[in-house]
C-alpha angles and dihedrals in degrees: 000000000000090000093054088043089052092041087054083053102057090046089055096054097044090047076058100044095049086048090058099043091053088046092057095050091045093052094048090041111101096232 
């Protein structure tokens, strides 16, 4: 159970992390 909670985790950060990145590009992009 901890794993899966762990692994959950790491997808939810990445998911975040992801979110943010493409955020950033989308915002510094000219359209």
């Amino acid at each position: 159970m901890a794993f899966m909670n762990n692994a959950l985790d790491s997808v939810t950060c990445g998911t975040v992390l992801v979110n943010a990145v493409l955020r950033g590009v989308w915002l510094s992009s000219p359209l």
